[in-house]
C-alpha positions as CSV (number, residue, x, y, z in Angstrom):
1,X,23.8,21.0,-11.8
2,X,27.3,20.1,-10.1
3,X,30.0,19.2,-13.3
4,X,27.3,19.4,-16.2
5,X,25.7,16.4,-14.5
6,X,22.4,16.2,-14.2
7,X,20.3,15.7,-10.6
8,X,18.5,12.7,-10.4
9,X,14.6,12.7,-10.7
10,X,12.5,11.9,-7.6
11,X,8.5,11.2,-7.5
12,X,8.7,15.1,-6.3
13,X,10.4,16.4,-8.2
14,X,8.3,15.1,-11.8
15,X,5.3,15.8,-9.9
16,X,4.0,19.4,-11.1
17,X,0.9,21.0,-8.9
18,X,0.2,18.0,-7.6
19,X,0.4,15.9,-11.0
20,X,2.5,13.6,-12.2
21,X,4.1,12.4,-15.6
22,X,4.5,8.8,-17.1
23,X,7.3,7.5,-14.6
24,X,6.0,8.9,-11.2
25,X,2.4,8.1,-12.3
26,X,3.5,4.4,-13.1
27,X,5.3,4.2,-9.4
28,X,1.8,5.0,-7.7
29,X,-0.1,1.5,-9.1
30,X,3.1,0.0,-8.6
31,X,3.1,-0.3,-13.2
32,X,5.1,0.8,-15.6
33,X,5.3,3.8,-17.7
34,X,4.4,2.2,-20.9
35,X,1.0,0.5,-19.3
36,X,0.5,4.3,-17.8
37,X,1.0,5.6,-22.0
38,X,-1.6,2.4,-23.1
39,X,-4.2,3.4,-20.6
40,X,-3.8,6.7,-21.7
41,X,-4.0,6.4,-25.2
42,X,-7.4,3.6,-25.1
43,X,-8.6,7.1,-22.7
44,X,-8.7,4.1,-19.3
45,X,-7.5,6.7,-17.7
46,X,-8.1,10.6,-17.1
47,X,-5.3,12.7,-17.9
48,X,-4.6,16.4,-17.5
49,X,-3.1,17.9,-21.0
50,X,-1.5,21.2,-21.8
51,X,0.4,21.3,-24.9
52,X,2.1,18.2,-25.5
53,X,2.6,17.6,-21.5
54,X,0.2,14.8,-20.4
55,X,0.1,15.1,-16.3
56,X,-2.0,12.5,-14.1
57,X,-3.6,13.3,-11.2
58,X,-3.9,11.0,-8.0
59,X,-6.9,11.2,-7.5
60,X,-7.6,10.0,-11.0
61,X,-5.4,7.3,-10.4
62,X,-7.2,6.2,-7.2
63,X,-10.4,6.4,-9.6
64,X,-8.7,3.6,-11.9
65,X,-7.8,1.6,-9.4
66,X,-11.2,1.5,-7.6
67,X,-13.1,0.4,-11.1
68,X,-10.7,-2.2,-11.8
69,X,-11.3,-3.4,-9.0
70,X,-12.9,-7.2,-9.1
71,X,-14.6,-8.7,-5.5
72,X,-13.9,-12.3,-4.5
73,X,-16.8,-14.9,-4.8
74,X,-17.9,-16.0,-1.4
């Protein structure tokens, strides 16, 4: 950390074994963090927890995605 400042996050670097936190979870399904936390919390969505970290995987997220999805009427 150059000058006390701190480096700036990247999707790689808040990703942890191949799991992500809140923000870099959110970026996948192009959402935000706070949806991420709702989804969470109603238990939508799987989530990985040790301790207090909660870590999402991607395939979980891929999971989501495919349930939510709805097919067109034809």
């Amino acid at each position: 950390m150059p000058n006390g400042h701190a480096l700036p996050q990247t999707q790689e670097s808040r990703a942890v074994g191949g799991s992500l936190d809140y923000e870099a979870a959110a970026t996948y399904p192009r959402t935000t963090p706070r949806h991420i936390r709702e989804l969470w919390a109603k238990r939508q969505l799987t989530a990985i927890k040790v301790g207090r970290c909660v870590r999402f995987a991607k395939v979980d997220l891929d999971a989501f995605i495919s349930s939510s999805r709805v097919d067109a009427i034809r």
